[in-house]
MIBA-51057 format. One record per residue (C-alpha): residue in one letter; residue number from 1; z negated, x negated, y negated; chain. Coordinates in nm, 3 decimals, always signed. Example, Ala and Ser with C-alpha at 12.3 -4.5 7.8 and 13.67 -1.06 7.14 Angstrom:
2
A,1,-0.780,-1.230,+0.450,A
S,2,-0.714,-1.367,+0.106,A
END
This chain:
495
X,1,+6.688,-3.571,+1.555,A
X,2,+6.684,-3.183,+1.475,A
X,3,+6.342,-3.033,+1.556,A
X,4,+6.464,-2.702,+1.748,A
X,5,+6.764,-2.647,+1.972,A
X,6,+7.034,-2.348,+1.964,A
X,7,+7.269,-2.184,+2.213,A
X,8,+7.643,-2.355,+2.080,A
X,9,+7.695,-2.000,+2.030,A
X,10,+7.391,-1.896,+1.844,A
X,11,+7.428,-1.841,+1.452,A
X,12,+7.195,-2.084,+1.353,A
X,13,+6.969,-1.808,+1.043,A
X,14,+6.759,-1.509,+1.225,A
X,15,+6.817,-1.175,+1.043,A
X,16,+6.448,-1.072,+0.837,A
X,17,+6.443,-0.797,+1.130,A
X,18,+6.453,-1.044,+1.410,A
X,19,+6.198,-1.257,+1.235,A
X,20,+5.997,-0.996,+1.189,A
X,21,+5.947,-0.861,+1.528,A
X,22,+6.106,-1.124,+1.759,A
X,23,+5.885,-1.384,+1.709,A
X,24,+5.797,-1.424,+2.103,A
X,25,+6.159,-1.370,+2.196,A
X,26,+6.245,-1.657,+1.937,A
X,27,+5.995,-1.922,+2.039,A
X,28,+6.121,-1.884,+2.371,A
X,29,+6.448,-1.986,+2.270,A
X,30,+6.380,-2.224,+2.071,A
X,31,+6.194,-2.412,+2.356,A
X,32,+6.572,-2.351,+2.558,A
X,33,+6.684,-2.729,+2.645,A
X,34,+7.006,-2.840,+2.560,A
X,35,+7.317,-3.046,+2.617,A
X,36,+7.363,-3.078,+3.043,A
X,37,+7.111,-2.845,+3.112,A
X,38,+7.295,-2.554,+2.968,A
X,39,+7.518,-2.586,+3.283,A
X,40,+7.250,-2.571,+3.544,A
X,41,+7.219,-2.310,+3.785,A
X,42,+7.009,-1.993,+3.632,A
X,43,+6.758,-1.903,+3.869,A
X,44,+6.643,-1.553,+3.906,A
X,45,+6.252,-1.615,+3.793,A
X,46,+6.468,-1.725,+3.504,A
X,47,+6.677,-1.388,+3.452,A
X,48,+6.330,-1.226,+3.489,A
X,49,+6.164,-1.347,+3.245,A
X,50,+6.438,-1.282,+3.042,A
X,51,+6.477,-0.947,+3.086,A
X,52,+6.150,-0.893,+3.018,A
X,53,+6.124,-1.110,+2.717,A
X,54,+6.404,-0.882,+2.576,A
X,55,+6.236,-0.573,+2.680,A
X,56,+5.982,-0.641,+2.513,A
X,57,+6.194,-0.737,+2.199,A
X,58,+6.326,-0.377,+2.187,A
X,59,+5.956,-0.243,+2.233,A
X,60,+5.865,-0.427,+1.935,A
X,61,+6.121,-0.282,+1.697,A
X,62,+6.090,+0.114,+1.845,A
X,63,+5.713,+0.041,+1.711,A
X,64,+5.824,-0.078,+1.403,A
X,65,+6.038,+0.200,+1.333,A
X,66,+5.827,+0.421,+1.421,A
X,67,+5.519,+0.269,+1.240,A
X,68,+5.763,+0.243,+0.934,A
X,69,+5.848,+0.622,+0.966,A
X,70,+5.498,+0.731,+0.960,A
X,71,+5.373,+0.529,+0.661,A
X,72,+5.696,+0.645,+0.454,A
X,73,+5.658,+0.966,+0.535,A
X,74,+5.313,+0.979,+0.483,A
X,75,+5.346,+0.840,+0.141,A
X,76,+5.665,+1.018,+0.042,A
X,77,+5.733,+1.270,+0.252,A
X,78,+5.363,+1.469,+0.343,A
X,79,+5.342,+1.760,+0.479,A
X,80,+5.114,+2.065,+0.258,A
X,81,+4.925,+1.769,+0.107,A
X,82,+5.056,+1.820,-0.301,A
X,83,+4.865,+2.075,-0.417,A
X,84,+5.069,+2.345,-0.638,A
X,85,+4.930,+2.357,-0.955,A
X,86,+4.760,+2.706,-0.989,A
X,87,+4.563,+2.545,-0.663,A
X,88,+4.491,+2.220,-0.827,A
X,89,+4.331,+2.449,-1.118,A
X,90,+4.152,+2.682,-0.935,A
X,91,+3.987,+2.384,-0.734,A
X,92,+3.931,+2.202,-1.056,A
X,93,+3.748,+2.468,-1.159,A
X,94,+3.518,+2.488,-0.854,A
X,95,+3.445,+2.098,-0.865,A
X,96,+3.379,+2.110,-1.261,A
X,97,+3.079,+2.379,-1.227,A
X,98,+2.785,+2.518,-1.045,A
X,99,+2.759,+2.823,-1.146,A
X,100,+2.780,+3.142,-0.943,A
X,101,+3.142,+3.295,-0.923,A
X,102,+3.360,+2.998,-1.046,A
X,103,+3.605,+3.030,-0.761,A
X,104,+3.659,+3.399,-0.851,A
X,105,+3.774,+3.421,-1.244,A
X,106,+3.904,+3.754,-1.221,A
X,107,+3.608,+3.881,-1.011,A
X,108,+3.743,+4.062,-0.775,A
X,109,+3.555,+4.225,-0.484,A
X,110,+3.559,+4.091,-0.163,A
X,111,+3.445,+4.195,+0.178,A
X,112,+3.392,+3.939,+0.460,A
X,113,+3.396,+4.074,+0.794,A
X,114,+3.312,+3.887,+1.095,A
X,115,+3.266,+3.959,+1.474,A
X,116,+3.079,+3.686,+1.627,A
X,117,+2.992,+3.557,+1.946,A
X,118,+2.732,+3.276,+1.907,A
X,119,+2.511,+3.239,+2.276,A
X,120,+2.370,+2.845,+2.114,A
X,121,+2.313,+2.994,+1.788,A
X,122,+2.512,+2.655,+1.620,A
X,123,+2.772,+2.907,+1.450,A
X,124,+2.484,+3.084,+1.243,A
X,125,+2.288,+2.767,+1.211,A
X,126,+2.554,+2.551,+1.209,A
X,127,+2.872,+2.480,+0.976,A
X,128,+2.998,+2.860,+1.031,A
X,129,+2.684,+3.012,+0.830,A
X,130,+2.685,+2.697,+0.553,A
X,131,+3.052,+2.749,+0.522,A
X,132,+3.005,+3.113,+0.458,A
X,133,+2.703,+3.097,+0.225,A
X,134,+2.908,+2.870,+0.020,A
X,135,+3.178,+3.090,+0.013,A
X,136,+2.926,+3.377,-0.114,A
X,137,+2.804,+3.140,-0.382,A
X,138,+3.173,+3.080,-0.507,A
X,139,+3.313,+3.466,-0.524,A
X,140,+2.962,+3.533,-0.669,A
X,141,+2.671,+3.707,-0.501,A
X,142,+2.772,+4.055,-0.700,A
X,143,+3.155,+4.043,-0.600,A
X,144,+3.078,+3.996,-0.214,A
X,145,+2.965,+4.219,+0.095,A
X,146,+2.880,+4.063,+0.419,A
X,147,+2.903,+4.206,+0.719,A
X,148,+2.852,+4.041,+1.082,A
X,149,+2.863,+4.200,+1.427,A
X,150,+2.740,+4.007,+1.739,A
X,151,+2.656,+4.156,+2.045,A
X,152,+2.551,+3.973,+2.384,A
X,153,+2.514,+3.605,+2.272,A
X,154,+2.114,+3.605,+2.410,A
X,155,+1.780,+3.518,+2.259,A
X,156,+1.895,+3.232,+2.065,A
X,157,+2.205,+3.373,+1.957,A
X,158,+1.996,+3.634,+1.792,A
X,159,+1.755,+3.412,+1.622,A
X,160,+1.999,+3.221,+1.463,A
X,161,+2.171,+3.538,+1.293,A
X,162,+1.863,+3.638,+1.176,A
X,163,+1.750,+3.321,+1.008,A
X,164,+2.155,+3.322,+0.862,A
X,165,+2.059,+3.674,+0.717,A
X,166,+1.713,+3.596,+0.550,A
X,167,+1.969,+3.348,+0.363,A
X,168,+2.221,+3.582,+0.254,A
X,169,+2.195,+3.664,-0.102,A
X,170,+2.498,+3.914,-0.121,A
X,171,+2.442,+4.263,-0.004,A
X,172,+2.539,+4.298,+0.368,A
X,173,+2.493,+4.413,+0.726,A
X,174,+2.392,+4.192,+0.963,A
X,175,+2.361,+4.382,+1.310,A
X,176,+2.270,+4.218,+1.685,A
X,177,+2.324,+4.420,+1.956,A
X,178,+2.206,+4.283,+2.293,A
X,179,+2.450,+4.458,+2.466,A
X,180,+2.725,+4.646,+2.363,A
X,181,+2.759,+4.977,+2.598,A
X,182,+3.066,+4.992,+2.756,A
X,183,+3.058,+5.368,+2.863,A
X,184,+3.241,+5.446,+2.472,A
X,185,+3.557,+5.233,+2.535,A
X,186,+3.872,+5.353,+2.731,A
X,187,+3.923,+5.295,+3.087,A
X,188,+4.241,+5.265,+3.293,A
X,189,+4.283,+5.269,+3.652,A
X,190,+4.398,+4.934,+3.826,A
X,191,+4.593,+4.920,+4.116,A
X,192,+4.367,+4.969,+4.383,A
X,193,+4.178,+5.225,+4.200,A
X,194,+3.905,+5.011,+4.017,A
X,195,+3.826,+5.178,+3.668,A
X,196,+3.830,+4.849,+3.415,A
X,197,+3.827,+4.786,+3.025,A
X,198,+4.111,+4.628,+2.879,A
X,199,+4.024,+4.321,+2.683,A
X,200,+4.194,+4.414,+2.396,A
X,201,+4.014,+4.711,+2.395,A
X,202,+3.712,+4.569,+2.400,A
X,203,+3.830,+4.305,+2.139,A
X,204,+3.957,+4.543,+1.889,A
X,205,+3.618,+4.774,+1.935,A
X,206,+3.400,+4.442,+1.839,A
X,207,+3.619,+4.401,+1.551,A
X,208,+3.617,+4.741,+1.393,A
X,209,+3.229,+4.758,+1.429,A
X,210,+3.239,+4.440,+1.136,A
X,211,+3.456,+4.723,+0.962,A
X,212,+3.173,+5.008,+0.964,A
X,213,+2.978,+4.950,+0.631,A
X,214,+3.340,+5.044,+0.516,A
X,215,+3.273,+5.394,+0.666,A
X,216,+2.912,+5.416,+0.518,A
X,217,+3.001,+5.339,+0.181,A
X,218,+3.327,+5.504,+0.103,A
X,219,+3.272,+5.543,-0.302,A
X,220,+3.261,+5.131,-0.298,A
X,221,+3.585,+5.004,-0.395,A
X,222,+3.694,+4.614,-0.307,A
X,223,+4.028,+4.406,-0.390,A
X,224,+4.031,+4.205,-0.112,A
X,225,+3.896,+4.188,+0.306,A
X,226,+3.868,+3.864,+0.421,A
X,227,+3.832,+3.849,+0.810,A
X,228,+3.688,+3.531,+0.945,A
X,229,+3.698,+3.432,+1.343,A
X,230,+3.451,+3.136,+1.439,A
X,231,+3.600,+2.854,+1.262,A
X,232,+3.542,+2.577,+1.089,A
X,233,+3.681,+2.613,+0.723,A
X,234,+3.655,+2.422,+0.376,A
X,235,+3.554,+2.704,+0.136,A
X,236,+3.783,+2.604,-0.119,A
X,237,+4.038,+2.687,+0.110,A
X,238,+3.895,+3.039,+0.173,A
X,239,+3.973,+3.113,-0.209,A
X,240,+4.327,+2.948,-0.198,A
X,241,+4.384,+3.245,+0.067,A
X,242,+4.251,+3.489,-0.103,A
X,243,+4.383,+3.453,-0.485,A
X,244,+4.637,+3.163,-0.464,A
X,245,+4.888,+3.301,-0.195,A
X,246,+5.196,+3.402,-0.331,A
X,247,+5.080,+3.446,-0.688,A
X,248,+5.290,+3.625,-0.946,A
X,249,+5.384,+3.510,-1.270,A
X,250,+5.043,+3.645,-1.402,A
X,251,+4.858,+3.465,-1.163,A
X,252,+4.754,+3.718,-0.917,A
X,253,+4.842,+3.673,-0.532,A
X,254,+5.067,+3.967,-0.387,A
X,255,+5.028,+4.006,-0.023,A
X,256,+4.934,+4.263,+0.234,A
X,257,+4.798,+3.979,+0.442,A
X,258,+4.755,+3.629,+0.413,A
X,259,+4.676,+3.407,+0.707,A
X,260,+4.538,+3.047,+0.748,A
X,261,+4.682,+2.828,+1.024,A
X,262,+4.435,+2.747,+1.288,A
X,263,+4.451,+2.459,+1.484,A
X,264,+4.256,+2.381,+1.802,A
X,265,+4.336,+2.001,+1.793,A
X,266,+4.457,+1.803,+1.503,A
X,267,+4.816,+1.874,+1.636,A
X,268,+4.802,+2.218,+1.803,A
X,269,+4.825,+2.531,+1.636,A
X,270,+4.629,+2.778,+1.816,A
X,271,+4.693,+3.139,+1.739,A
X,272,+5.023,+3.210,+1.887,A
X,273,+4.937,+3.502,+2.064,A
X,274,+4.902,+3.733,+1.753,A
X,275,+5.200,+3.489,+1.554,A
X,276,+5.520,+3.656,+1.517,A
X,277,+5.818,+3.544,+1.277,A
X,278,+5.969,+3.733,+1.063,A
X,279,+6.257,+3.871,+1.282,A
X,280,+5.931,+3.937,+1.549,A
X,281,+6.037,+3.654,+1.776,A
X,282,+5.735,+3.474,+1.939,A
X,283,+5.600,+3.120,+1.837,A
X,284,+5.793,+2.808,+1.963,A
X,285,+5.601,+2.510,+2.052,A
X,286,+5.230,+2.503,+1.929,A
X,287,+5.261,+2.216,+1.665,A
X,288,+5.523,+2.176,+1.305,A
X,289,+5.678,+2.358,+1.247,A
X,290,+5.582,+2.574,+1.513,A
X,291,+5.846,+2.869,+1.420,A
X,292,+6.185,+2.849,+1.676,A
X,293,+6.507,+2.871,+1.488,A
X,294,+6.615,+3.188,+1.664,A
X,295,+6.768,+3.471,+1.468,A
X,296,+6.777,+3.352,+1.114,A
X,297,+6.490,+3.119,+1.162,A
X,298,+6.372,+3.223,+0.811,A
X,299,+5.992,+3.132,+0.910,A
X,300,+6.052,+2.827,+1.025,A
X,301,+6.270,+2.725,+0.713,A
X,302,+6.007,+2.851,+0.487,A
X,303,+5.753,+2.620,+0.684,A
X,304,+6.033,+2.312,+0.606,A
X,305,+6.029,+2.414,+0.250,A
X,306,+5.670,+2.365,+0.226,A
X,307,+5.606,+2.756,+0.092,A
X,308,+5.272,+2.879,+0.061,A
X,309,+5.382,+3.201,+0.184,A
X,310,+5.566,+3.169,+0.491,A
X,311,+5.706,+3.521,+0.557,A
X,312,+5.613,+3.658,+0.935,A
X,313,+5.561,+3.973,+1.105,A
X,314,+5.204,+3.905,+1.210,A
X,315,+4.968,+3.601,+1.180,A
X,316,+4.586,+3.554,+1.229,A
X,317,+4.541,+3.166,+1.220,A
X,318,+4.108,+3.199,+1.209,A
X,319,+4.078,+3.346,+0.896,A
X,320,+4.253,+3.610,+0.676,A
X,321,+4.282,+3.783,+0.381,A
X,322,+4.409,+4.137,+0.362,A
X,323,+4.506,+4.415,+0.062,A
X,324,+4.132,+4.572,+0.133,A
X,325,+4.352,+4.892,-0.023,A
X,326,+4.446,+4.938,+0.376,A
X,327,+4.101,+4.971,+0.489,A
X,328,+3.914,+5.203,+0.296,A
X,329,+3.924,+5.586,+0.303,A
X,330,+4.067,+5.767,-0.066,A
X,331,+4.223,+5.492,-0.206,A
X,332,+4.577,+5.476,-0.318,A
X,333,+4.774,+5.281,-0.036,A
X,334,+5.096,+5.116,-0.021,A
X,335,+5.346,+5.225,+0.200,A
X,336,+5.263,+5.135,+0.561,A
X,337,+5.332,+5.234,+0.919,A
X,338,+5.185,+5.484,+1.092,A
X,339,+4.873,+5.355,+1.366,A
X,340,+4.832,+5.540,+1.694,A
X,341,+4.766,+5.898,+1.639,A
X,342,+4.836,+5.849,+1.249,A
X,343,+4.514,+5.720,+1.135,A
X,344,+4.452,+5.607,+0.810,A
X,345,+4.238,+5.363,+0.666,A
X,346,+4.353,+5.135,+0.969,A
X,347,+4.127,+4.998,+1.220,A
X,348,+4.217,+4.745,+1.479,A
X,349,+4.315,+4.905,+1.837,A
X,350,+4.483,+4.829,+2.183,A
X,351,+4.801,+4.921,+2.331,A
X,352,+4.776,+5.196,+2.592,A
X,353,+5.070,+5.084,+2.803,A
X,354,+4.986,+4.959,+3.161,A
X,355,+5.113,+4.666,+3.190,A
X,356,+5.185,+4.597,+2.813,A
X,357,+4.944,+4.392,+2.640,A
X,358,+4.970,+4.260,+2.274,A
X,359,+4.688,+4.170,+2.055,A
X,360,+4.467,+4.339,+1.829,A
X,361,+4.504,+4.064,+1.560,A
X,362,+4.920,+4.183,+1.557,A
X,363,+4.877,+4.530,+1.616,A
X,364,+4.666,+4.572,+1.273,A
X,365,+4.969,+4.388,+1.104,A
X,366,+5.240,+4.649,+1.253,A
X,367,+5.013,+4.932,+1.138,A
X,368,+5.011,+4.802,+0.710,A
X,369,+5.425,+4.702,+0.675,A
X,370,+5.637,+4.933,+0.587,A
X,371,+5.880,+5.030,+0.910,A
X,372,+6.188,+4.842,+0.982,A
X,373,+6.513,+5.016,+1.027,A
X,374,+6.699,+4.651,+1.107,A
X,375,+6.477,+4.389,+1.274,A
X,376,+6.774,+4.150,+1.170,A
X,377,+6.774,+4.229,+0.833,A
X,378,+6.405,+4.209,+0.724,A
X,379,+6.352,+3.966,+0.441,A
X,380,+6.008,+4.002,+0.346,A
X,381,+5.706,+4.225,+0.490,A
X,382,+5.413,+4.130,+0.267,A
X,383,+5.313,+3.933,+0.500,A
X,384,+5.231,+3.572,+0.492,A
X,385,+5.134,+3.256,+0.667,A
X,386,+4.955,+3.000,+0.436,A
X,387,+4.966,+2.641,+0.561,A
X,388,+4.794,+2.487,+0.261,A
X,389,+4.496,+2.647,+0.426,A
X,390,+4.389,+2.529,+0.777,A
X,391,+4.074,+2.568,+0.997,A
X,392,+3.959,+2.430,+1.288,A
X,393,+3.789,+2.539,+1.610,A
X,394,+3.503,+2.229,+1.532,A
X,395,+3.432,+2.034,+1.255,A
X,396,+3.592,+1.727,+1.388,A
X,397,+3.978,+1.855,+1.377,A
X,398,+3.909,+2.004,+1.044,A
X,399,+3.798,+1.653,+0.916,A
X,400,+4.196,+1.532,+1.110,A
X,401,+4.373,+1.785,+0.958,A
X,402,+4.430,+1.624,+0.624,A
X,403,+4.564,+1.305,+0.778,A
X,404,+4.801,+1.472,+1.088,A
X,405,+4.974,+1.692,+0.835,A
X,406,+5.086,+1.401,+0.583,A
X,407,+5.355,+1.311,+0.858,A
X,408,+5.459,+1.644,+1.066,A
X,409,+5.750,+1.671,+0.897,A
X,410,+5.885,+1.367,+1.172,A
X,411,+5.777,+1.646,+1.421,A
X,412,+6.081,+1.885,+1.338,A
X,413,+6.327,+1.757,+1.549,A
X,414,+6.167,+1.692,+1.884,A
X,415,+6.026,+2.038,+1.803,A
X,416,+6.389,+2.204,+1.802,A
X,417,+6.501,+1.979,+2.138,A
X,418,+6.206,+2.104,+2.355,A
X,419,+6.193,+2.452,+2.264,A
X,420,+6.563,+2.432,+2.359,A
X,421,+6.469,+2.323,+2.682,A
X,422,+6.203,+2.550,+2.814,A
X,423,+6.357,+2.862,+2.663,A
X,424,+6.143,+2.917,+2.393,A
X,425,+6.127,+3.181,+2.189,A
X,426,+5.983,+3.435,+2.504,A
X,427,+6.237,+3.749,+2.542,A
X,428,+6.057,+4.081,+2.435,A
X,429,+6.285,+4.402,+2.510,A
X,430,+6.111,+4.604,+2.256,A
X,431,+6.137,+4.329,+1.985,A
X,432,+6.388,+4.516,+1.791,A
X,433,+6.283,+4.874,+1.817,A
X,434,+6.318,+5.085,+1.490,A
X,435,+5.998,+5.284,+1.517,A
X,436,+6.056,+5.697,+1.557,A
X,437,+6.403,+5.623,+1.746,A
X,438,+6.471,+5.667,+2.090,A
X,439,+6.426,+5.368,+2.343,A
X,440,+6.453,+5.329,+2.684,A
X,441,+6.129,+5.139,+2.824,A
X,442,+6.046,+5.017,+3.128,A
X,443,+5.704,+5.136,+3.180,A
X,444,+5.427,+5.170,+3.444,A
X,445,+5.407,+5.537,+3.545,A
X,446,+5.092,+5.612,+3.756,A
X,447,+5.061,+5.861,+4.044,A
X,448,+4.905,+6.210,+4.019,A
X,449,+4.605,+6.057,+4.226,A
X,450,+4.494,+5.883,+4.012,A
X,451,+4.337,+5.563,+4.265,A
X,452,+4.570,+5.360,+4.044,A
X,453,+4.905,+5.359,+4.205,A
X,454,+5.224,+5.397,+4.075,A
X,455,+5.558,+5.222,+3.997,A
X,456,+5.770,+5.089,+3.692,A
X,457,+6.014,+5.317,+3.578,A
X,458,+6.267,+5.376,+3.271,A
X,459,+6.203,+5.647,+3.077,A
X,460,+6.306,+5.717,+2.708,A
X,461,+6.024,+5.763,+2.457,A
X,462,+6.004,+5.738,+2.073,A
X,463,+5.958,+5.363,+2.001,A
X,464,+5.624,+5.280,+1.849,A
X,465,+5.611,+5.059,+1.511,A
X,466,+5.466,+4.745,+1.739,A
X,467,+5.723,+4.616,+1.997,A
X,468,+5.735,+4.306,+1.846,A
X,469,+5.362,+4.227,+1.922,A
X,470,+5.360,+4.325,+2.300,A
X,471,+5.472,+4.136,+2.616,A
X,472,+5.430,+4.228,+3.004,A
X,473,+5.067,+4.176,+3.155,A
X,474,+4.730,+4.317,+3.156,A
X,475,+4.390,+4.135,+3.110,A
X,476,+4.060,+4.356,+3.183,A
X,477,+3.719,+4.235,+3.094,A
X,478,+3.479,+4.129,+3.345,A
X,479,+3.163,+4.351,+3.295,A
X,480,+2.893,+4.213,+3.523,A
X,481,+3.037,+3.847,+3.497,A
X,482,+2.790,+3.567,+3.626,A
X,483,+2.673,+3.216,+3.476,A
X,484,+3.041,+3.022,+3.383,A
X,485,+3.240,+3.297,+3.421,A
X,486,+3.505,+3.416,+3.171,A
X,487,+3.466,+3.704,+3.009,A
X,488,+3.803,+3.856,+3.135,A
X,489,+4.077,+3.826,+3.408,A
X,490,+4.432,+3.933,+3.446,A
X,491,+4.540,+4.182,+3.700,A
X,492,+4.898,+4.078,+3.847,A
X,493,+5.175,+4.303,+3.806,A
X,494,+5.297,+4.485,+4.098,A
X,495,+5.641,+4.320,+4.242,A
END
């Protein structure tokens, strides 16, 4: 007598596929009576369990799929994981040696800036100041300058700076202010007459203060600024960004900026408030390849080609690396656009429109790229987005990163579908201003009181060299905040 028991219309061999993930399905059947009881009633319990039985089929091969996708792609497929080969050598050369200055064979000269704001003192004590020591001890004590600003992190904050700068063994500036007077920054007057601080003025005023040995030393000459935000980053990757991006056929990297991607979460890009592609359309969703295909989409295909230099308008990711040729007074600069009032070396700064904000980190990238004449016909500004290079706002997601990227490449489609859905890229009106032609803005236009009043209107101005950074709002900082406060708030826009 046969051992199991089949539906008359049943082929009698399972497919691998079935075997493989229908085995609960299967054993049910096989357990099916036969002969007269294939005519009896079917009883709803019966249909069911069924039903469920088959649900739970189709579960079982969506996971498999899926599982299968991941660990092909992984293996096959990754995401930034193959090293290109002038990055294999340089961190060859950095593994193979201990002495002083291996990750910097040309020896350049590099100055780190950072602003910090460190209340626990873990940055400076933490993996922040080891990362950054390291990263001294690989461009070579002689090659580097350090300089640090913190102001208003407290008691602790302080002490851990200090105990960071008896460590240093570059030359540097280390300064701690304990409170960084306000009375030197712009004010504007708020609707209701309140006199308040934009926060990207006070951002961009803690930034440029990193920037002042610069000033004081004007006869020192460096190759390269590296700007560093509070991150978590391998060092290793600090010198990719630096002297690997978009290197020539001599082996030097060409850029006016280079930035790292920074992610907040093993998935989630974070920066995509100073991100702009290269067309100046805002970021799509926060995770790969985070570029919208609107306009020509060339960002985002340069992220799907796996380029080291993804070409943008503006980037910050964390951590970047800029021609230092832009920052320092008498030297020889490259074509660039012209800052507010026509500055030069460039300095980080806010927009003075109402209710027009757009951040500091973007701004400083409008101000060293040449001017567009055709926002739809740029094709490279010298500016680049690096995703071989990632940080991380804690050591934890920078120890993820290396796994989540081998299989973001299956993120691509979902990526297109929901930015299609919630309307994403943002609109910007100014986007596509040519900077020095006419434009008619909508702007906020305050009274002759002064108390703060006032009403949008269109004018016509000359258009600026920064539309593309700026969208409608305004966020003031919060001077005499109290414990678990944020720093800043946003002041609605009059209907």
């Amino acid at each position: 007598m046969p051992t199991d028991f089949y539906y008359p219309d049943e082929p009698r061999r399972q497919s691998l596929w079935s075997r493989l993930f229908s085995s609960t399905y299967a054993g049910y059947r096989h357990l099916q009576p036969s002969g007269p009881l294939l005519s009896a009633p079917r009883r709803p319990g019966r249909f069911r369990r069924l039903s469920l039985l088959r649900l739970c089929y189709h579960l079982q091969v969506v996971v498999g799929i899926i599982l299968s996708l991941l660990f092909l792609t992984s293996v096959f497929r990754p995401s930034y994981t193959r090293l290109p080969p002038h990055y294999s050598s340089l961190r060859d050369a950095v593994s193979q040696s201990s002495e002083p200055g291996r990750g910097n064979v040309r020896n350049e000269k590099v100055f780190i800036a950072a602003s910090l704001y460190d209340r626990s003192g873990d940055l400076a004590r933490g993996y922040w100041g080891e990362s950054v020591l390291q990263l001294i001890h690989l461009l070579g004590e002689d090659n580097v300058y350090l300089s640090i600003y913190e102001n208003d992190s407290g008691p602790e904050g302080e002490s851990a700076l200090r105990e960071l700068a008896d460590r240093v063994t570059c030359q540097k500036s280390i300064v701690f202010e304990e409170h960084l007077d306000l009375a030197s920054l712009r004010k504007i007057a708020v609707p209701g007459g309140a006199q308040r601080i934009k926060r990207i003025e006070y951002l961009a005023e803690v930034r440029n203060r990193a920037l002042r040995p610069l000033d004081d030393q004007p006869e020192v000459r460096y190759d390269r600024l590296l700007y560093l935000n509070d991150v978590a980053f391998d060092p290793v990757d600090a010198l990719h960004l630096l002297f690997s991006t978009n290197a020539a056929e001599d082996g030097v990297a060409q850029y006016r900026a280079a930035c790292a991607v920074d992610f907040i979460n093993p998935y989630k890009f974070y920066d995509t408030y100073a991100t702009r592609d290269l067309q100046g359309y805002s970021m799509g969703l926060p995770f790969y390849p985070w570029f919208s295909s609107a306009g020509k989409g060339q960002s985002r295909s340069d992220v799907l080609a796996g380029k080291d230099a993804v070409r943008v308008r503006s980037c910050w990711g964390g951590m970047v690396a800029f021609d230092a040729r832009f920052f320092q007074r008498g030297t020889t600069q490259p074509t660039a656009g012209v800052a507010d009032g026509g500055s030069t070396p460039v300095r980080f700064r806010a927009s003075h429109d109402m209710f027009w904000e757009a951040s500091e980190c973007c701004l400083i990238h409008a101000d060293i790229q040449e001017p567009q004449t055709n926002v739809e016909e740029i094709t490279d500004t010298g500016v680049y987005l690096n995703p071989y290079v990632r940080v991380a706002y804690d050591p934890t997601t920078l120890s993820w990163l290396g796994t989540t990227r081998r299989f973001e490449k299956l993120y691509s489609l979902p990526h297109t579908l929901i930015n299609h859905l919630v309307g994403l890229p943002w609109f910007n009106s100014r986007r596509t201003e040519v900077p020095g032609q006419a434009a008619e803005e909508t702007v906020w236009v305050p009274d002759e009181k002064g108390d703060g009043s006032g009403s949008f209107q269109h004018i016509d101005r000359m258009a600026g060299n920064d539309g593309f950074c700026g969208r409608p709002g305004l966020q003031v900082i919060v001077e005499h905040r109290e414990k678990g406060q944020k720093g800043w708030e946003t002041i609605p826009i009059p209907g």
